[in-house]
C-alpha positions as CSV (number, residue, x, y, z in Angstrom):
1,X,84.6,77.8,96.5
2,X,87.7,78.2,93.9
3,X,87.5,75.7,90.9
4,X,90.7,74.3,90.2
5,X,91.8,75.6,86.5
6,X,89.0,74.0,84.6
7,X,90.4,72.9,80.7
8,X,88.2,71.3,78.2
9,X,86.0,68.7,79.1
10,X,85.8,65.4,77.4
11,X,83.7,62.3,77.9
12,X,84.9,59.7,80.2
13,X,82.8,56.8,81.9
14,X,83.2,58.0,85.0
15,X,79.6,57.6,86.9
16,X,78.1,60.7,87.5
17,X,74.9,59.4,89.6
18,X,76.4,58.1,92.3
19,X,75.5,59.1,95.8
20,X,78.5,57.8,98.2
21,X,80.5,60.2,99.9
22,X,82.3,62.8,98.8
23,X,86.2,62.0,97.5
24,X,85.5,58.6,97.0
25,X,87.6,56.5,94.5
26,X,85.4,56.9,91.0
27,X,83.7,60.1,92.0
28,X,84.1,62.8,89.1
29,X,84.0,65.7,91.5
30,X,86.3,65.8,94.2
31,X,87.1,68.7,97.2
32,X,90.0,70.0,98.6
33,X,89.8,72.0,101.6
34,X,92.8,74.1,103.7
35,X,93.2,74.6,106.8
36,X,91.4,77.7,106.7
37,X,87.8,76.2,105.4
38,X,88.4,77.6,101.8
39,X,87.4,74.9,99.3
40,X,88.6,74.0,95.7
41,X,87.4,71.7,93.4
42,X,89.1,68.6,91.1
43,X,87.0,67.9,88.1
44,X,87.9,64.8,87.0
45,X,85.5,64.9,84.0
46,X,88.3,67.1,82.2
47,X,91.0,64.6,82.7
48,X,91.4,62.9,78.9
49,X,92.1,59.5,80.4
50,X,90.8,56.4,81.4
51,X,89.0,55.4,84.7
52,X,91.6,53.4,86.0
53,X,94.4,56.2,85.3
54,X,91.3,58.5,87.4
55,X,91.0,56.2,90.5
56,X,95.4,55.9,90.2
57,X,95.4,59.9,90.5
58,X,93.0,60.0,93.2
59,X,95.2,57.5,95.1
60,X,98.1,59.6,94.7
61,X,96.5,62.8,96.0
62,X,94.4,61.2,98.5
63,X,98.0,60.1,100.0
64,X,99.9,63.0,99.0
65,X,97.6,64.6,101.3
66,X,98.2,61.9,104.2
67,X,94.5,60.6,103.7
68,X,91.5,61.4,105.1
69,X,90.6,63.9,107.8
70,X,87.5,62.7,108.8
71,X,84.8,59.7,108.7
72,X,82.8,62.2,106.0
73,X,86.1,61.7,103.5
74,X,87.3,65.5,103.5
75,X,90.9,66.1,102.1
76,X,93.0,69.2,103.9
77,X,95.6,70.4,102.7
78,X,97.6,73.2,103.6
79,X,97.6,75.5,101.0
80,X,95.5,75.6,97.9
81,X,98.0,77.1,95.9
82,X,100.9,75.1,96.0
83,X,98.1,72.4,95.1
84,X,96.9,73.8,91.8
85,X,100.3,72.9,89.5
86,X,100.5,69.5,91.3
87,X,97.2,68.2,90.0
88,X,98.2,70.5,87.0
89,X,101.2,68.2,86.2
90,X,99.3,65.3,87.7
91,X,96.9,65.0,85.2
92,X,99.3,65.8,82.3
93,X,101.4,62.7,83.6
94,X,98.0,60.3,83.4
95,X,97.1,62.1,80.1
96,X,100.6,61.3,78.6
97,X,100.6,57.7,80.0
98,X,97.2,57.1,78.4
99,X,98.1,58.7,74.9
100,X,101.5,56.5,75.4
101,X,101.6,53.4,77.1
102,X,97.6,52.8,77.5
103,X,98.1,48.8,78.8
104,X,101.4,49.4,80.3
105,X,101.5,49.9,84.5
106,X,103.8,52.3,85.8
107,X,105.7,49.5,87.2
108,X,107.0,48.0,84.0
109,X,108.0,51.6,82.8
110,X,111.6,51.8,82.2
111,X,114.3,54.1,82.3
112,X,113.9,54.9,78.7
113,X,110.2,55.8,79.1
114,X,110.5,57.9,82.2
115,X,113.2,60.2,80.0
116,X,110.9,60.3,77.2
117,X,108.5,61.3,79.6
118,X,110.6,64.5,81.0
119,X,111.5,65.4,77.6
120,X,108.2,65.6,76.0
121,X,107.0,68.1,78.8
122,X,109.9,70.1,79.2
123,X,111.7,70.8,76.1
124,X,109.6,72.6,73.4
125,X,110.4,75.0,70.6
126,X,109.8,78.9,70.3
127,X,107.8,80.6,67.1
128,X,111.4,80.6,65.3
129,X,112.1,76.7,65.7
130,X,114.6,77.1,67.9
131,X,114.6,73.9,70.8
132,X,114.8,75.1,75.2
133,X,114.4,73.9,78.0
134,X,111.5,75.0,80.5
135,X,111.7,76.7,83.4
136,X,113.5,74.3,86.3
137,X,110.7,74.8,88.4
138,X,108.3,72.9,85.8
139,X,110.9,70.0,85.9
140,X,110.8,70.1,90.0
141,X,106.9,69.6,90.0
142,X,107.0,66.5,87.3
143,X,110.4,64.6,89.3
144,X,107.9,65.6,92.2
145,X,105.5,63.3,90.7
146,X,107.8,60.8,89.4
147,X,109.4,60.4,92.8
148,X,106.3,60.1,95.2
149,X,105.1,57.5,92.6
150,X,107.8,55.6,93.5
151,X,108.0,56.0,97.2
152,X,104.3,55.4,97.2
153,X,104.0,52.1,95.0
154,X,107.7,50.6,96.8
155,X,106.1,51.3,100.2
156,X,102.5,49.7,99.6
157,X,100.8,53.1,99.9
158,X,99.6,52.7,96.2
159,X,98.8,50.0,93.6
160,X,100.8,50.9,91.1
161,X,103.5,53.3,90.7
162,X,107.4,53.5,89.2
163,X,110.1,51.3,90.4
164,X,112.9,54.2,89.2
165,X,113.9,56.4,91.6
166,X,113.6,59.9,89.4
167,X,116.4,62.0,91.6
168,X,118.0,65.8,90.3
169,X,120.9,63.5,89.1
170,X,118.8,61.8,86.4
171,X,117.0,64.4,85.1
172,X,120.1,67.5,85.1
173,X,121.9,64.6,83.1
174,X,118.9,64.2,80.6
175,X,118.5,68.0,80.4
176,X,121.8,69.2,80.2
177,X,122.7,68.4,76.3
178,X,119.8,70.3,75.2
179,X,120.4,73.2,77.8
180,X,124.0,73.7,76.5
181,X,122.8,73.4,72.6
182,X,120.7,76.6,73.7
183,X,123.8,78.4,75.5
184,X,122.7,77.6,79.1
185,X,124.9,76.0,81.7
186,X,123.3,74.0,83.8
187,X,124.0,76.1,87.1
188,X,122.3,79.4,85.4
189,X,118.9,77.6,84.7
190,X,119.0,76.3,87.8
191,X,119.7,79.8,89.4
192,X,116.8,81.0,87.0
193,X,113.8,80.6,89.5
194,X,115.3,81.2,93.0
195,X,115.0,84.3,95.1
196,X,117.6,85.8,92.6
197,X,116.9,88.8,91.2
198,X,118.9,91.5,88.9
199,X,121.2,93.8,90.7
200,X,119.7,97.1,91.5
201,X,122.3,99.2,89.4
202,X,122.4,96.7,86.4
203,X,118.4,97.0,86.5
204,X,118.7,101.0,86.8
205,X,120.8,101.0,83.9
206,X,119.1,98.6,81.5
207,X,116.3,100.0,82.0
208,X,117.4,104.0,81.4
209,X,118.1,102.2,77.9
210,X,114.7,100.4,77.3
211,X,113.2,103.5,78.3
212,X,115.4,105.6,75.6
213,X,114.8,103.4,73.6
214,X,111.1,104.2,73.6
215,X,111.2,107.6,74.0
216,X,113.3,107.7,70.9
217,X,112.5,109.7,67.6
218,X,112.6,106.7,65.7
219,X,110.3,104.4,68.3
220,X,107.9,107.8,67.5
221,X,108.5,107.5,64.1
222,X,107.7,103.4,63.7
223,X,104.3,104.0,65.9
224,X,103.1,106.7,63.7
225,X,104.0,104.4,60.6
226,X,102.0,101.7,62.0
227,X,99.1,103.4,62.8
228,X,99.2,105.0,59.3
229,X,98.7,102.2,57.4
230,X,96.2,100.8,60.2
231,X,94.4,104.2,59.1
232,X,94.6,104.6,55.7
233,X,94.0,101.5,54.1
234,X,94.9,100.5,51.6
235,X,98.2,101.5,51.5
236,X,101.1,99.3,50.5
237,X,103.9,98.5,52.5
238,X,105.8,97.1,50.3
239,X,106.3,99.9,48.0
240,X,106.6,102.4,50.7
241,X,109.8,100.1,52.0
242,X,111.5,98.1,49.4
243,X,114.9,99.7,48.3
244,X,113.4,100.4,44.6
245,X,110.9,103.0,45.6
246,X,111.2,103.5,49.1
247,X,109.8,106.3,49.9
248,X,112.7,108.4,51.3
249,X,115.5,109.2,48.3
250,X,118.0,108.2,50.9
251,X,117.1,104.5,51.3
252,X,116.6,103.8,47.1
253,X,119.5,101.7,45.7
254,X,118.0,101.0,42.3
255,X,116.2,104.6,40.8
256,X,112.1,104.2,40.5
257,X,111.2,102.9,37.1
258,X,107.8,104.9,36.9
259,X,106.4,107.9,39.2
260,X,103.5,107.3,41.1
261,X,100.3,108.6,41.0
262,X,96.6,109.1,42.0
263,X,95.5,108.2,45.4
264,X,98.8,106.5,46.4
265,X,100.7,109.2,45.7
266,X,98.7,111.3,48.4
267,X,99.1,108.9,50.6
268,X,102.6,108.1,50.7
269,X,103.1,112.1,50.5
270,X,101.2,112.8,53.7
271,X,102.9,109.4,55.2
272,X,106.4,111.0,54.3
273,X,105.5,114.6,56.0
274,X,104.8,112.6,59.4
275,X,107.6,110.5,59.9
276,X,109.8,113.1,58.9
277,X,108.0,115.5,61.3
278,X,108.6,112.5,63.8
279,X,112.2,111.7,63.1
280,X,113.2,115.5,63.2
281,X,116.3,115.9,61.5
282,X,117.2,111.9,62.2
283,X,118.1,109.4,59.6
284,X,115.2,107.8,58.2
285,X,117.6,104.3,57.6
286,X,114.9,102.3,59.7
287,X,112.2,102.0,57.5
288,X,113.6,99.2,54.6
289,X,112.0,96.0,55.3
290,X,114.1,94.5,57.4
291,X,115.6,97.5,58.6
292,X,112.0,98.1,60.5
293,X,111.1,94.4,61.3
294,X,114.9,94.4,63.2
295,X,113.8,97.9,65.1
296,X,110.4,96.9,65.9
297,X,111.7,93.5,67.8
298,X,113.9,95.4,69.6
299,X,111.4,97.8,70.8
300,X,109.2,95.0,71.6
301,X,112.1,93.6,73.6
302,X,112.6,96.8,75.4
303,X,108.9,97.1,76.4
304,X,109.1,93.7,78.2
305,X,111.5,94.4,79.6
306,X,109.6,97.5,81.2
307,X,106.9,95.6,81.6
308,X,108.4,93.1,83.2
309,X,110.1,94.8,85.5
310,X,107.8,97.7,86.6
311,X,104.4,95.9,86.7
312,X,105.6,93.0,88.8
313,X,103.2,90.7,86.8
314,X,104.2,87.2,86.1
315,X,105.2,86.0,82.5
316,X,102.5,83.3,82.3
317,X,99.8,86.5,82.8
318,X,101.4,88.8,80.1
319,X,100.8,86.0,77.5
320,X,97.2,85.5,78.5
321,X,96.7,89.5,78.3
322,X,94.5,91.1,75.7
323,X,94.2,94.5,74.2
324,X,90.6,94.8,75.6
325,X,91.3,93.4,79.3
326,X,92.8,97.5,79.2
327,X,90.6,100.4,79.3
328,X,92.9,103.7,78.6
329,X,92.3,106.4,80.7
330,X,92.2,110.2,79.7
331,X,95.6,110.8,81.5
332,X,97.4,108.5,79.6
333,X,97.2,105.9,82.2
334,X,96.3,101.9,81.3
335,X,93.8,100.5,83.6
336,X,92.4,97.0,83.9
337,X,90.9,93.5,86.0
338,X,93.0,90.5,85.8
339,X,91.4,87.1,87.5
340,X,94.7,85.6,88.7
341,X,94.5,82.1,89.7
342,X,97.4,81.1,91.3
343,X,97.2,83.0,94.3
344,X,95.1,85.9,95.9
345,X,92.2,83.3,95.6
346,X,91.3,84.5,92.4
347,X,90.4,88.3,93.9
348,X,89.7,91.0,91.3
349,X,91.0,93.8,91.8
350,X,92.1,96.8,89.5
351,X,95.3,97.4,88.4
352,X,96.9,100.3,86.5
353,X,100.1,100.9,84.2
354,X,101.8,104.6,84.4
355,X,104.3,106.7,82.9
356,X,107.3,104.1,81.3
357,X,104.8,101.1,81.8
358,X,102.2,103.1,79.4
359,X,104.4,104.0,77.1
360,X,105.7,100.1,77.0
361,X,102.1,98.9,76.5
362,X,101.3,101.9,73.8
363,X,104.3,100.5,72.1
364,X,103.2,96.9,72.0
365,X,99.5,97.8,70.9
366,X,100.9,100.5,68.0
367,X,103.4,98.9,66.5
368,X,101.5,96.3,64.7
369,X,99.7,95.7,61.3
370,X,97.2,94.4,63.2
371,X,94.2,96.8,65.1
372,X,95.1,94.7,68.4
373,X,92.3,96.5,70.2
374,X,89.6,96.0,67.6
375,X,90.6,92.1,67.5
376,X,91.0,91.9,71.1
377,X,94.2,90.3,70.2
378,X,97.0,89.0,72.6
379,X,99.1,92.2,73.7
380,X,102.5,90.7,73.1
381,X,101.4,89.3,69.7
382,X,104.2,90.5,67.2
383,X,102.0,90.8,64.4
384,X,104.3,93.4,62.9
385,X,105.5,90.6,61.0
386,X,102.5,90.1,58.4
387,X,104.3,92.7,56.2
388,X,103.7,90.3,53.4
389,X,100.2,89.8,54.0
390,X,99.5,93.2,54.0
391,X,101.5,93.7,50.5
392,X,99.7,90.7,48.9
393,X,96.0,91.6,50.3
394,X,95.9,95.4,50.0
395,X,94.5,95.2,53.6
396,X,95.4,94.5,57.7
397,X,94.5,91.1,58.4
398,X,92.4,89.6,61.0
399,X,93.4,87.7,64.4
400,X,92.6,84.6,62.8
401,X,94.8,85.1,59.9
402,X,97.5,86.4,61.8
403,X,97.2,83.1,64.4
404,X,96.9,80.8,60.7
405,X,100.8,82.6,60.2
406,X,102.0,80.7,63.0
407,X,103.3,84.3,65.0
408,X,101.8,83.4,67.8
409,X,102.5,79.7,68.4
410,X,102.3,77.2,71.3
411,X,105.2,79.0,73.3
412,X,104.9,82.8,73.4
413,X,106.4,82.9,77.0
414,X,109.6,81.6,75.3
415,X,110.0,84.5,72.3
416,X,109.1,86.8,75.2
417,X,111.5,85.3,77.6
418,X,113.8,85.2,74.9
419,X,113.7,88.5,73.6
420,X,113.9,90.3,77.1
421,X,117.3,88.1,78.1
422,X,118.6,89.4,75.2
423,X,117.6,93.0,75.7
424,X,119.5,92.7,78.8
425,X,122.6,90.9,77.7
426,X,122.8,93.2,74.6
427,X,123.1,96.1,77.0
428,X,124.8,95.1,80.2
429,X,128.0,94.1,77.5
430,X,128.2,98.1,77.0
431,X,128.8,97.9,80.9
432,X,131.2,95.5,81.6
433,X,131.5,96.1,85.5
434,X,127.9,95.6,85.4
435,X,128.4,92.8,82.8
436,X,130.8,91.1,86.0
437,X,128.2,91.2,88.4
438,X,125.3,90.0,86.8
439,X,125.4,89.1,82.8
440,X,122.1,87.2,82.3
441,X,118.3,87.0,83.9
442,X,115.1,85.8,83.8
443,X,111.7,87.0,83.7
444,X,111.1,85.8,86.9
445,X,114.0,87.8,88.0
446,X,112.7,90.9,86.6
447,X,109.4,90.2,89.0
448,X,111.8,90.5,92.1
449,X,113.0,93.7,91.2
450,X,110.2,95.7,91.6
451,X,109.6,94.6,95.3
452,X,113.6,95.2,95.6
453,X,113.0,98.5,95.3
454,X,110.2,98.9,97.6
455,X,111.7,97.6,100.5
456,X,114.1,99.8,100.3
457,X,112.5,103.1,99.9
458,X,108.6,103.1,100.7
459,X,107.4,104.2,104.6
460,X,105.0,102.6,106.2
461,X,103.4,98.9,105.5
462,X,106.0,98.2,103.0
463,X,105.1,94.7,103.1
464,X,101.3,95.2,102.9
465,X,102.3,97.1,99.4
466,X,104.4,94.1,98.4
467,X,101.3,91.8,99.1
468,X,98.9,93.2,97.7
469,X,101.0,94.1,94.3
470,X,102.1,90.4,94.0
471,X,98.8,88.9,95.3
472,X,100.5,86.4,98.1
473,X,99.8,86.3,101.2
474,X,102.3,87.1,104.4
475,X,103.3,83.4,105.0
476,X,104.4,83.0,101.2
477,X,108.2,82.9,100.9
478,X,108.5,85.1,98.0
479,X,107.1,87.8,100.8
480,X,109.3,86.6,103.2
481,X,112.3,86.2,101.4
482,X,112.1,90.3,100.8
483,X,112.0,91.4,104.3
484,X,114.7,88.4,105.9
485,X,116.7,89.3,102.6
486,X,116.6,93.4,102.7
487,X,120.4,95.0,102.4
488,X,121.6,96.6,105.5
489,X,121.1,100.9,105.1
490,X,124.6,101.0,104.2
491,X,124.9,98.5,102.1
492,X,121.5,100.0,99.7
493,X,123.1,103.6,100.4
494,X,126.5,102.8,99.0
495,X,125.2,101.2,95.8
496,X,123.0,103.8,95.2
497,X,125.5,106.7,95.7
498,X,127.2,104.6,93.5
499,X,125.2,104.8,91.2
500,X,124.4,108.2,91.0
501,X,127.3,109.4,91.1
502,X,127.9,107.5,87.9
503,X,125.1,109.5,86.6
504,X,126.2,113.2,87.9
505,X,129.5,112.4,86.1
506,X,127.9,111.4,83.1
507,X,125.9,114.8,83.2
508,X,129.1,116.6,83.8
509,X,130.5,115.7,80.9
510,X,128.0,116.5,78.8
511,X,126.9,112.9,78.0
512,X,124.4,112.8,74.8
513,X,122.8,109.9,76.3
514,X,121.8,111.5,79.2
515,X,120.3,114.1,77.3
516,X,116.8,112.9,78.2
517,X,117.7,113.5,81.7
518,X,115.3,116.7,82.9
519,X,113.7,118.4,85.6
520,X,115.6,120.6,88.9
521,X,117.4,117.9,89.9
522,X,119.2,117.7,86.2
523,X,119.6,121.7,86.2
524,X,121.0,122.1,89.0
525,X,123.8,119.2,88.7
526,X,124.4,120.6,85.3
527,X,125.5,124.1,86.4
528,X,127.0,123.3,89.8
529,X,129.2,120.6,87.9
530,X,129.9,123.5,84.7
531,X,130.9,125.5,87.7
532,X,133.2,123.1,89.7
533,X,135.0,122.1,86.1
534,X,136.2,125.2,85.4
535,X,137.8,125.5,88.7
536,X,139.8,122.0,89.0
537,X,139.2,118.6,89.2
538,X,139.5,119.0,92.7
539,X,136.4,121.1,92.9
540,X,134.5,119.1,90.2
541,X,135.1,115.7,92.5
542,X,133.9,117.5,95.8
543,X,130.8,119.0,94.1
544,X,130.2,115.7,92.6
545,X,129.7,114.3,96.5
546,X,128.3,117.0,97.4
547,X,125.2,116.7,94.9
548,X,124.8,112.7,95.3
549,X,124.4,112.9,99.1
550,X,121.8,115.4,98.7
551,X,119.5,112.9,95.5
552,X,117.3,110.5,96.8
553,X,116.1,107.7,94.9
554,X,112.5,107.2,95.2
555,X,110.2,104.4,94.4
556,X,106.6,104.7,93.2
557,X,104.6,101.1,93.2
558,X,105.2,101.3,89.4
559,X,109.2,102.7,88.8
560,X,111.6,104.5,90.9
């Protein structure tokens, strides 16, 4: 049996000893079932509301799910899944009209208190103030709500119930304003959480750049800081930073009053010989105080956006990670368990990040003040922000301190969400054909890409891979939609040629930001191309042909 996502309980008068059949009006347990005998359970006891807003949810599900099956009083439904955010947003509706209308039916509820209604649960702010909208599928499952409670109460099904019919029209002309005061049109969120997903070659190329980024000498340089002063405390940030008495010449505006020495001194010596080791010859203009905070977000940006793309994982599970639900394994290689409830029925099973993803999560863990793993803290937690703390205290702080700064508020999916739109929009601008084709995305876009990719290059039971990597099962839509949806051969051939080609020309002519590029495949395009140049253009077009009918793309379940 699967509990439906149990939250705090809280007392309620509900009675507990009764002995009546199961689902019955009152009871403080019920049981769904699907059409398959699995089971899940409702426990009412959680619900912070009274008994009469209790009994007024049960009517609604026991007609949402056309009654009864059976004299014994079992409820079917279909599929478990799509009912765990219904009686998710059910019971936030009955919590918010107990906290806010406590004596008034939903009958007498005007038009005024239904929009209050929407807005409370679906515009918030993010950990910088700034006000958004949710996701358009969270407003879907409340007008879901508000509608059946009409259709329900007007048709007799229900005792009480809303006498305004909630359609899209009333609630895209509530949520529009605050959509556009967060540069959003109203036809982009809603595109946010369909089937679309980002283009294959504006995916490619984004993220080539997030994983540059990374690989960088200045990424290696801003981890090894960060674990330095993890390691050696305490050492003070603030000096080592500030324009005063930075610690390299280069960064000083104002000369250093006094020298510095004892035990500091050695420290900021041996600190100095590392990242310079680590930058190698590159300027060390990152590390001022804002100068690093700046770099650091972008490289957080850039590793969800790897993250994002290549694990296939859902938002709403990266914000629930922590540093210990991964066990690093001696080849580099990120291993862990995740309980998913939403779908899979909850299976455990292991999962593992490789290669780019590793190096995304490394990043993420490192580049913090905070000793993530030894607090167990949230993986996306950007407490590389407590560079004040750290000056004041002489010390890291804790988890607790850290959560008392306010960095990780009520809404970390929307500084991550956030963050990795802007990762991509910052880059696909340096593309501007790309840019035409597909200027902004979503997280839940990014998800999609992953199994984009598969169906187009693994053999064998392609859609058993994308099952069991997104945990749904073969009737789901989100499966379907990938093998109905798939590009025709010559339709995935030409955009990849495409895009390769784009590459081999880059390579050609000696492009420094394909310089990370390695491996036969590189060598070999590099001197058949030197070759073909020096003959005519001619020559260096046919050669270029020649070589991208001869790459392949391929796809591991983790990157391509």
């Amino acid at each position: 049996m699967i509990n439906s996502p149990n939250l705090q309980k809280n007392k309620n008068h509900l009675d507990t000893t009764k002995t009546q059949r199961q689902n019955s009006f009152g009871d403080p347990i019920w049981c769904l079932e699907d059409e398959d005998g699995k089971q899940a359970e409702i426990n009412f006891l959680a619900w912070k509301c009274s008994d009469d807003k209790v009994v007024w949810g049960q009517s609604f599900i026991l007609k949402r799910a056309d009654g009864y099956v059976n004299a014994e009083q079992k409820i079917v439904v279909s599929d478990l899944g799509t009912w765990n955010p219904i009686i998710k947003k059910l019971r936030s509706f009955c919590e918010y009209w107990e906290s806010n209308h406590p004596t008034t039916p939903l009958s007498r509820w005007t038009k005024r208190d239904v929009a209050k209604f929407i807005k409370e649960v679906m515009i918030y702010r993010d950990d910088d103030g700034n006000q958004h909208v949710k996701h358009h599928g969270q407003e879907e499952g409340y007008r879901h709500i508000l509608y059946r409670s009409y259709q329900y109460f007007t048709s007799s099904a229900i005792i009480d119930g809303l006498r305004i019919v909630v359609n899209r029209q009333f609630t895209d002309a509530l949520l529009e304003p605050y959509l556009k005061k967060s540069n959003t049109s109203l036809v982009a969120w809603l595109k946010g959480g369909t089937f679309g997903t980002i283009p294959i070659e504006n995916g490619m190329v984004v993220l080539a750049h997030a994983v540059s980024l990374l690989q960088s000498k200045r990424a290696s340089a801003a981890r090894a800081f960060f674990n330095f002063m993890r390691e050696n405390q305490p050492t003070n940030p603030a000096s080592i930073l500030c324009l005063r008495e930075n610690l390299f010449p280069e960064n000083r505006i104002y000369p250093r009053a006094t020298s510095i020495r004892g035990p500091r001194k050695s420290n900021t010596k041996k600190l100095k010989e590392i990242l310079e080791k680590k930058l190698d010859g590159e300027s060390p203009a990152i590390f001022t105080e804002g100068n690093l905070s700046n770099f650091v977000i972008e490289l957080y940006n850039a590793a969800s956006y790897i993250l994002l793309v290549l694990s296939g994982f859902r938002l709403s599970e990266w914000t629930t990670f922590k540093a210990n639900d991964f066990e690093k394994l001696s080849d580099g290689t990120w291993e862990f368990r995740n309980e998913i409830h939403k779908t899979n029925h909850s299976i455990k099973s292991s999962r593992y990040l490789h290669g780019m993803a590793a190096l995304a999560l490394d990043t993420l863990l490192e580049c913090s003040y905070l000793d993530k793993i030894s607090e167990n803290a949230p993986v996306f937690i950007r407490s590389f922000k407590t560079h004040k703390f750290v000056s004041n205290y002489k010390r890291m702080p804790l988890l607790s301190e850290v959560l008392g700064m306010r960095v990780w508020g009520e809404n970390p999916e929307s500084t991550i969400r956030n963050g990795f739109d802007k990762f991509y929009g910052d880059t696909i601008k340096q593309h501007p054909e790309l840019a035409n084709i597909h200027n902004t995305t979503t997280p839940h876009q990014a998800r999609h890409l992953w199994a984009e990719y598969a169906i187009r290059r693994f053999d064998g039971a392609v859609i058993d891979l994308i099952t069991e990597h997104f945990r749904h099962r073969y009737s789901d839509n989100f499966i379907r939609s990938y093998y109905e949806n798939a590009l025709r051969e010559r339709e995935r051939d030409d955009i990849e040629i495409a895009y390769i080609e784009d590459i081999l020309r880059r390579i050609g002519s000696n492009d420094k930001s394909l310089s990370g590029f390695y491996g036969p495949a590189a060598k070999r395009a590099r001197i058949a191309l030197k070759k073909a140049v020096l003959v005519s253009t001619d020559d260096f077009d046919l050669a270029l042909a020649n070589l991208a009918e001869n790459i392949v793309i391929t796809v591991d379940e983790w990157g391509y």
